[in-house]
C-alpha positions as CSV (number, residue, x, y, z in Angstrom):
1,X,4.8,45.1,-52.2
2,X,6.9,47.3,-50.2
3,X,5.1,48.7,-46.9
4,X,6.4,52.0,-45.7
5,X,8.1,52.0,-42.2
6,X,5.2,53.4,-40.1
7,X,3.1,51.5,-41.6
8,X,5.3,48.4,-40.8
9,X,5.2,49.5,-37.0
10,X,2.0,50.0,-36.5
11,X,1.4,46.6,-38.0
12,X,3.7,45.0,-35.4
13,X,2.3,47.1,-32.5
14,X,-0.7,45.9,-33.1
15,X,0.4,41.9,-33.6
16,X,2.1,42.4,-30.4
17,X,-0.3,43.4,-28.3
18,X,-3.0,40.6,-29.4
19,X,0.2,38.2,-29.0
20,X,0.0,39.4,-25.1
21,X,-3.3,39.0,-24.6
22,X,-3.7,35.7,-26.1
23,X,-4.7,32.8,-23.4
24,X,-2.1,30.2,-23.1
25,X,-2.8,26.9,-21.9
26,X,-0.8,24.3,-19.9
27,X,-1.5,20.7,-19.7
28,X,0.6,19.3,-17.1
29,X,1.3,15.4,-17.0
30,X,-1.1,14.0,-13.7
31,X,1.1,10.8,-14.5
32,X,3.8,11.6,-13.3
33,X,2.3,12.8,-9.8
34,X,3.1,9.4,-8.6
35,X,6.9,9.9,-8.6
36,X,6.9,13.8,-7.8
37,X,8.0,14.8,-11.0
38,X,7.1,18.5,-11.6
39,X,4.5,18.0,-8.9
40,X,4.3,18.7,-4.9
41,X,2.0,16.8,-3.0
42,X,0.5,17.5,0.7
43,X,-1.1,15.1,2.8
44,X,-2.3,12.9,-0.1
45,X,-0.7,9.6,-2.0
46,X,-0.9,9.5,-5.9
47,X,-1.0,6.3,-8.3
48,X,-1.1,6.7,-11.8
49,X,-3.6,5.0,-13.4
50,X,-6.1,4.0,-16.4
51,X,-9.6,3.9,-16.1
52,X,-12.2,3.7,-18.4
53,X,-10.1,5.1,-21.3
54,X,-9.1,8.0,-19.6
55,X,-4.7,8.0,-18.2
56,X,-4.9,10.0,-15.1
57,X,-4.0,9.9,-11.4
58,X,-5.8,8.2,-8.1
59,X,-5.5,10.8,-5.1
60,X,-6.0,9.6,-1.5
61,X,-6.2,12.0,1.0
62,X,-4.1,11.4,5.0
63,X,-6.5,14.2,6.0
64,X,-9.5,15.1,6.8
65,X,-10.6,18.9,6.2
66,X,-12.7,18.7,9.7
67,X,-9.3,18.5,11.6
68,X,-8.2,21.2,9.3
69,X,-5.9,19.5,6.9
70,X,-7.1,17.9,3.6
71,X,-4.8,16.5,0.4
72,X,-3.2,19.3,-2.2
73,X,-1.1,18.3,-5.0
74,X,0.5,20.9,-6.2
75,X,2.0,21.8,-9.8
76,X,5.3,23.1,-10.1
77,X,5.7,26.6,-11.8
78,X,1.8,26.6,-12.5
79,X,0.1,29.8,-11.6
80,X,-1.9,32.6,-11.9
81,X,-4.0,35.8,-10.6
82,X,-6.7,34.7,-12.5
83,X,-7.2,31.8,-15.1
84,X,-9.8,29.2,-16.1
85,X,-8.9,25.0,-14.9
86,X,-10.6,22.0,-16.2
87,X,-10.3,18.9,-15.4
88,X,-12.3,15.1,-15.6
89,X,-13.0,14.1,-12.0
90,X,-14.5,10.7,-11.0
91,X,-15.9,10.3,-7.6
92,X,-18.4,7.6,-5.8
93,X,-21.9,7.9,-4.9
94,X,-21.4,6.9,-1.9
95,X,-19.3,9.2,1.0
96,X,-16.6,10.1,1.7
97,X,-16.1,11.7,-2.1
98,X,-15.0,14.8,-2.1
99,X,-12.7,16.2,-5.2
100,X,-12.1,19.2,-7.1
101,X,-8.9,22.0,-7.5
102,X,-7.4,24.4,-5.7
103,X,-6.1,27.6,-6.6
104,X,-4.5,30.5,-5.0
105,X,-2.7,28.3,-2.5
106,X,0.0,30.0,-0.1
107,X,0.2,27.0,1.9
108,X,-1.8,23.5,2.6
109,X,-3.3,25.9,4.9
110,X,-4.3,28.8,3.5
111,X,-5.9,28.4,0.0
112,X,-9.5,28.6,-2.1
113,X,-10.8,25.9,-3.4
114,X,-13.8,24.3,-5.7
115,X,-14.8,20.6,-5.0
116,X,-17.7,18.2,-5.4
117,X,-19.5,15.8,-3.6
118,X,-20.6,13.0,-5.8
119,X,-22.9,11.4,-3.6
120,X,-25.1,14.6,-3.5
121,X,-25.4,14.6,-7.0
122,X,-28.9,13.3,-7.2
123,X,-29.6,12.5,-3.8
124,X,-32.6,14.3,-3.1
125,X,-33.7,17.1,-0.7
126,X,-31.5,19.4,0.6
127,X,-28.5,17.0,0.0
128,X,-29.1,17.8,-3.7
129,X,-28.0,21.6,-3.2
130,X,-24.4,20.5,-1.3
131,X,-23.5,19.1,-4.6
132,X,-20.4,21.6,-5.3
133,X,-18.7,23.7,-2.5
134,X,-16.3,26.6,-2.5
135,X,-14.0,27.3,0.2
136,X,-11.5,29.7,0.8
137,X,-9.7,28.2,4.0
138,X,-8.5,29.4,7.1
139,X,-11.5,31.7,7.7
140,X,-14.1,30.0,5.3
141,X,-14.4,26.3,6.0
142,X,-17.2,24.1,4.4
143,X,-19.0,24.1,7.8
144,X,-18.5,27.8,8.9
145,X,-19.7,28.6,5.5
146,X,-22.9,26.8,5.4
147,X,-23.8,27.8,9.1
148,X,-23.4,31.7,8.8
149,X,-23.7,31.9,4.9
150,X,-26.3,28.9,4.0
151,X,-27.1,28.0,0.2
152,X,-24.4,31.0,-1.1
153,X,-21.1,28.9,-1.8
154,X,-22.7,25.5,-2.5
155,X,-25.4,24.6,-4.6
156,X,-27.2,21.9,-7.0
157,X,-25.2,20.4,-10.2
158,X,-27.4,20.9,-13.3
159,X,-27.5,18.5,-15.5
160,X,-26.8,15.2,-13.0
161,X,-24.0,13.1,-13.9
162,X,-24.1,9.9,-13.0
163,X,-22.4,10.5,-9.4
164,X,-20.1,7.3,-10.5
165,X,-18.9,8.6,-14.0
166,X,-16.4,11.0,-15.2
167,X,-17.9,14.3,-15.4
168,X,-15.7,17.0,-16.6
169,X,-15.7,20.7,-14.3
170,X,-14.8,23.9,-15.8
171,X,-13.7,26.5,-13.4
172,X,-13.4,30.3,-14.3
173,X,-11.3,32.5,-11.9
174,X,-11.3,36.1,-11.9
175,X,-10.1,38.6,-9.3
176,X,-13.7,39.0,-7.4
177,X,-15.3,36.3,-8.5
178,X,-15.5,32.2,-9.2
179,X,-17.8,30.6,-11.5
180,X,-18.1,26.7,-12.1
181,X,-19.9,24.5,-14.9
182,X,-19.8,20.8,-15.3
183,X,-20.0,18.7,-18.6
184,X,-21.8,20.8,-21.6
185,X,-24.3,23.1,-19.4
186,X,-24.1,26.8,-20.9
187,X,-25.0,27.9,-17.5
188,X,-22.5,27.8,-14.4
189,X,-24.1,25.3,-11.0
190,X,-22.2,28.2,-9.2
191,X,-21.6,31.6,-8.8
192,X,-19.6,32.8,-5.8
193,X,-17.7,36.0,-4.7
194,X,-14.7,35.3,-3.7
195,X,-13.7,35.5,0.2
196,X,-9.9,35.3,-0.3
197,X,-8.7,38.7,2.0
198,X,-5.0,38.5,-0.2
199,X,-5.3,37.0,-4.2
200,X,-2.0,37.0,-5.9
201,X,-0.6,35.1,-8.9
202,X,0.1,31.8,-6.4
203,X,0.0,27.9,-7.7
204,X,-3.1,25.8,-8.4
205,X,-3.6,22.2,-7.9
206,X,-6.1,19.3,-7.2
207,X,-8.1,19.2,-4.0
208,X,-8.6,15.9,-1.9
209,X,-10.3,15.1,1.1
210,X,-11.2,12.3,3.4
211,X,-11.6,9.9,0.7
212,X,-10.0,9.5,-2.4
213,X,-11.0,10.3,-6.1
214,X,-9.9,10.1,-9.8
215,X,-8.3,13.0,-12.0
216,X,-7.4,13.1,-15.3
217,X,-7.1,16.0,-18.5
218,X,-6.0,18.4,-16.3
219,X,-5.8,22.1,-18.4
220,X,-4.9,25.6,-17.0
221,X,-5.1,28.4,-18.8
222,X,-4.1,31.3,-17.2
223,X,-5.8,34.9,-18.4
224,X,-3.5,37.5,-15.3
C-alpha cells in the first residue's frame, strides 16, 4: 500500500508529537552512591547495602536541619521543572528518623523537599499528623512552618506502614503544587502548594537528616 506524501506527513507529525510528550523514566544506581559515581553527596555518608531483599543505599546524615544543614545526595544530570519520584524508604520507629527526596535543589541550602518521620506513623495524638513534612528551605523550615502555618504542610500517613518496614512514597511535582502517596493508597496523605519563590528545571535527590535511613528503587520520571 502506497500512502500519499501528505498523508505520510501528517502521520509523522502526529507520531512526533506523542513521542515528546511521552514520560521518560530514569532509574539511577543508589549503589554506586557509596563511591560517588554519578552521584554528589552533602553532609551525609553512603554504604551500599542489602536488606531484606531490597539492594539499596544506607544514608547518614553530619547534620542536623535545626542548625540549618541536613544530608542531600544528589544525582548527576537528573532533573526537572516538574516530574513524579519514587522510591522505597526504610526508617525506625523510634527518633531521630527522618527520610525522604529532595527536588529543586540550588544548593544544600536552598531546596524543597518531602520527608517522613517513621516514628509518627502510628504514634498517637497529634504526633500521628507530623507523619510526612514538606519543606521548601531557607524561608520554610519544618519549625517555621508548623508555627505560622500548623497542620498545612504535614499531615497523617493513611494506610500505616509498619514505621520499621519498607514502605514505598510516590511523589508528584508540578509547577504550583506537590502531592505525596505511600504504598497502594489511591488518595495522596498530602497536598501542598508549593512555597518555592524561584522553580526551575534544577536536580533532585534523597533527603537525610539527623539520623540515618535506608533507600532503595529509586525512579524519576520527569514530565517538564
Amino acid at each position: 500500500m502506497r500512502i500519499s506524501t501528505g498523508v505520510f506527513v501528517v502521520l509523522l507529525a502526529v507520531w512526533m508529537s506523542q513521542s515528546y510528550g511521552q514520560e521518560k523514566a530514569i532509574s539511577p544506581d543508589l549503589a554506586k552512591i557509596a563511591d560517588r559515581k554519578g552521584w554528589s553527596l552533602h553532609n551525609a555518608t553512603a554504604e551500599a547495602v542489602e536488606v531484606e531483599g531490597k539492594s539499596g543505599v544506607l544514608l547518614k546524615a553530619n547534620a542536623d536541619s535545626i542548625t540549618g544543614v541536613a544530608g542531600l545526595v544528589l544525582a548527576d544530570a537528573v532533573e526537572f521543572t516538574e516530574g513524579v519520584i519514587e522510591i522505597d524508604l526504610k526508617g525506625k520507629s523510634v527518633r531521630p528518623s527522618f527520610l525522604g527526596v529532595a527536588f529543586n535543589v540550588a544548593d544544600e541550602k536552598t531546596f524543597e523537599a518531602v520527608y517522613f518521620r517513621p516514628f509518627n506513623f502510628n504514634a498517637g495524638g497529634e504526633f500521628t499528623s507530623r507523619a510526612v513534612q514538606y519543606i521548601a528551605w531557607p524561608e520554610h523550615i519544618w519549625n517555621e512552618l508548623r508555627k505560622n502555618q500548623p497542620g498545612k504542610f504535614e499531615g497523617p500517613v493513611n494506610s500505616v506502614p509498619d514505621p520499621d518496614k519498607w514502605f514505598h512514597a510516590r511523589i508528584e511535582i508540578e509547577t504550583k503544587q506537590v502531592r505525596v502517596y505511600v504504598n497502594e493508597a489511591k488518595e495522596p496523605c498530602l497536598v501542598v502548594n508549593r512555597l518555592a519563590q524561584d522553580v526551575k528545571s534544577r536536580p533532585v535527590g534523597l533527603f537525610v537528616d539527623s539520623g540515618d535511613g535506608l533507600y532503595a528503587g529509586l525512579k524519576v520520571t520527569k514530565t517538564k
